[in-house]
C-alpha positions in Angstrom: 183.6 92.2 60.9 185.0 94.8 63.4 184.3 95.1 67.2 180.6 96.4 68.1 180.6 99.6 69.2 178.7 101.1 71.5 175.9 102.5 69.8 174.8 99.6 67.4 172.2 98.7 70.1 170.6 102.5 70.0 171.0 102.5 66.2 169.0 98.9 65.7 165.9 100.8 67.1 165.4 103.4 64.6 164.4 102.9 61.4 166.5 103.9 58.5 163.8 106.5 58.1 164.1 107.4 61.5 168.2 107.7 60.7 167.5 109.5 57.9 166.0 112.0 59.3 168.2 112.8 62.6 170.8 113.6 59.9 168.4 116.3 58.1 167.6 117.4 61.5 171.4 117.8 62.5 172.1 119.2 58.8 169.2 122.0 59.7 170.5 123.3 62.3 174.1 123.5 60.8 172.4 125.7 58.3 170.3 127.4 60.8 173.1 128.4 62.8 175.0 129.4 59.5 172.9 131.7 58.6 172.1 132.9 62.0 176.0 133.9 62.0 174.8 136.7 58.9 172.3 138.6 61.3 174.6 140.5 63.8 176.4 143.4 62.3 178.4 144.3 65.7 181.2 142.6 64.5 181.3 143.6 61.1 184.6 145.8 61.3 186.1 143.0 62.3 185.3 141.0 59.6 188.0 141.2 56.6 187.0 142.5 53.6 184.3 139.8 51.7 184.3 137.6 54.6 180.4 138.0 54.5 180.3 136.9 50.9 182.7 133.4 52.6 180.0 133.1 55.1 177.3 133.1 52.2 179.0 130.8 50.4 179.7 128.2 53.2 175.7 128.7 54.0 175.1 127.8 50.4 177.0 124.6 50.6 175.3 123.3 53.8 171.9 123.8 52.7 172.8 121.8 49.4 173.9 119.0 52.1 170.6 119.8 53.7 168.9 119.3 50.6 171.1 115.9 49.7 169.8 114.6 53.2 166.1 115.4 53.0 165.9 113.8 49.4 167.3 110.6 51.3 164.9 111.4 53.9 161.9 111.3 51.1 163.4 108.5 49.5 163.6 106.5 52.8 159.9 107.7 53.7 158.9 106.0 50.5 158.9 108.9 48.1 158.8 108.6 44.1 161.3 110.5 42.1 158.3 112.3 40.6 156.9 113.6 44.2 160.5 114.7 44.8 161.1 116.3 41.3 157.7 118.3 41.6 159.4 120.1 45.0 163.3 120.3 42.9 161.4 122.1 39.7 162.5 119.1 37.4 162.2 116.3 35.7 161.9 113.1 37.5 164.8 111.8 35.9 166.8 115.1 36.4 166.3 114.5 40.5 167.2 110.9 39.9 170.5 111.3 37.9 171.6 114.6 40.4 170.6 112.8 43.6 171.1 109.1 43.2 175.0 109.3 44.1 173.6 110.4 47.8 171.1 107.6 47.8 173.9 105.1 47.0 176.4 106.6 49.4 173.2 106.4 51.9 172.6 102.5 51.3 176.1 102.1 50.7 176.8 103.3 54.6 173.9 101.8 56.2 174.8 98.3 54.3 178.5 98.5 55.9 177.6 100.2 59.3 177.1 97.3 61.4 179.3 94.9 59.5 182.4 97.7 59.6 181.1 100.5 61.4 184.2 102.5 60.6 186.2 103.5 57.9 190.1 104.5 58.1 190.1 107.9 56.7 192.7 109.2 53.7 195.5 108.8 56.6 195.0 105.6 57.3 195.5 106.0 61.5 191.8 107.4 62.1 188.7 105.5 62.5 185.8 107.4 61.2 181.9 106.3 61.3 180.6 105.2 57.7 177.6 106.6 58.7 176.8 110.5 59.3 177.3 111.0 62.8 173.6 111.7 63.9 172.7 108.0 62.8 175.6 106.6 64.3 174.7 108.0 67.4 171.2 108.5 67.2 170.7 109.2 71.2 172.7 111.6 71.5 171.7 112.9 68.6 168.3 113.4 69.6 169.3 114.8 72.7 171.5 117.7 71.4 168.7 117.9 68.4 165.8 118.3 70.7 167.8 120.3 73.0 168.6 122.7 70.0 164.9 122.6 69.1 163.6 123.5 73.0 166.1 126.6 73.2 164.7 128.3 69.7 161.3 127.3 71.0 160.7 125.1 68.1 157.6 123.1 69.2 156.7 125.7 71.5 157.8 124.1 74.8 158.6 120.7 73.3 161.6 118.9 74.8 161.2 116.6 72.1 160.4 118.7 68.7 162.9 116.3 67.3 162.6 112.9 69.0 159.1 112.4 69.7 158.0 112.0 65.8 160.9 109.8 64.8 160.0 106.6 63.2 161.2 103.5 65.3 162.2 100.1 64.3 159.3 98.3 66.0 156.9 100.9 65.2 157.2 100.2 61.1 158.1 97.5 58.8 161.9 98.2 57.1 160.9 99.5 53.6 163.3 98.6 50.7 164.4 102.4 49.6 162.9 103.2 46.4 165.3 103.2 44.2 163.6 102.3 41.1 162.2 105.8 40.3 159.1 104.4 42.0 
């Protein structure tokens, strides 16, 4: 076992569903901001020639992240396959085999997180959190999320769109993640 760190307190109070989803929340707004990047066309003519089709395509990949997190989201929440199939347009099965790698990787992190809370990276000299970084630091996660949320008057006036409705640790018994195809 490695040295706490500081935020293992903060991160025992939220649930893994709470966890779950500060990370689609933070994964929104990457996407958000992406695509908010696409709207302006003052600096076009500064922009080399298809670097609107990059942007695109970098938008693309962080909404399929997005998408990764809110099925581990579902999952977390209790979820079957079947409910998150019906939103995917496919089989139960086909959501299952496509999205079970992020589920693992999910559980995988969350297992290891307070045991070894980082990871060396390919280097082997940095130290990097094995979980996503808005569950490894869930307060200030909810603070730049609800910030982020107040300024593009999500929640109309709400300084906490984001933190308010998060599920807590004491507020919910741990469910086992559904796995199962439940």
């Amino acid at each position: 076992m490695s040295e706490p760190t500081l935020y293992d307190h903060d991160r025992a109070a939220y649930s893994r569903e709470g966890l779950a989803r500060l990370v689609l929340a933070d994964h929104a707004t990457e996407v958000a901001d992406s695509a908010a990047g696409l709207v302006g066309t003052r600096n076009d003519v500064d922009t080399g020639l298809a670097g609107r089709v990059s942007q695109a395509r970098q938008l693309i990949e962080l909404a399929e992240r997005t998408l990764n997190s809110a099925v581990v989201y579902e999952v977390e929440r209790g979820s079957s396959w079947a409910q998150i199939a019906a939103y995917l347009g496919v089989s139960a099965e086909q959501a299952r085999e496509r999205h079970t790698p992020d589920v693992h990787a999910w559980n995988s992190a969350w297992t290891s997180a307070f045991e070894e809370p980082y990871r060396l990276d390919e280097t082997g000299r940095k130290r990097m959190p094995q979980l996503p970084t808005a569950a490894y630091d869930p307060n200030w996660a909810c603070t730049q999320l609800d910030r982020w949320a107040f300024l593009r008057h999500v929640g109309i006036d709400d300084r906490q769109a984001v933190s308010a409705g998060l599920v807590m640790v004491d507020t919910v018994d741990e469910p086992v993640p559904a796995e199962n195809g439940s």
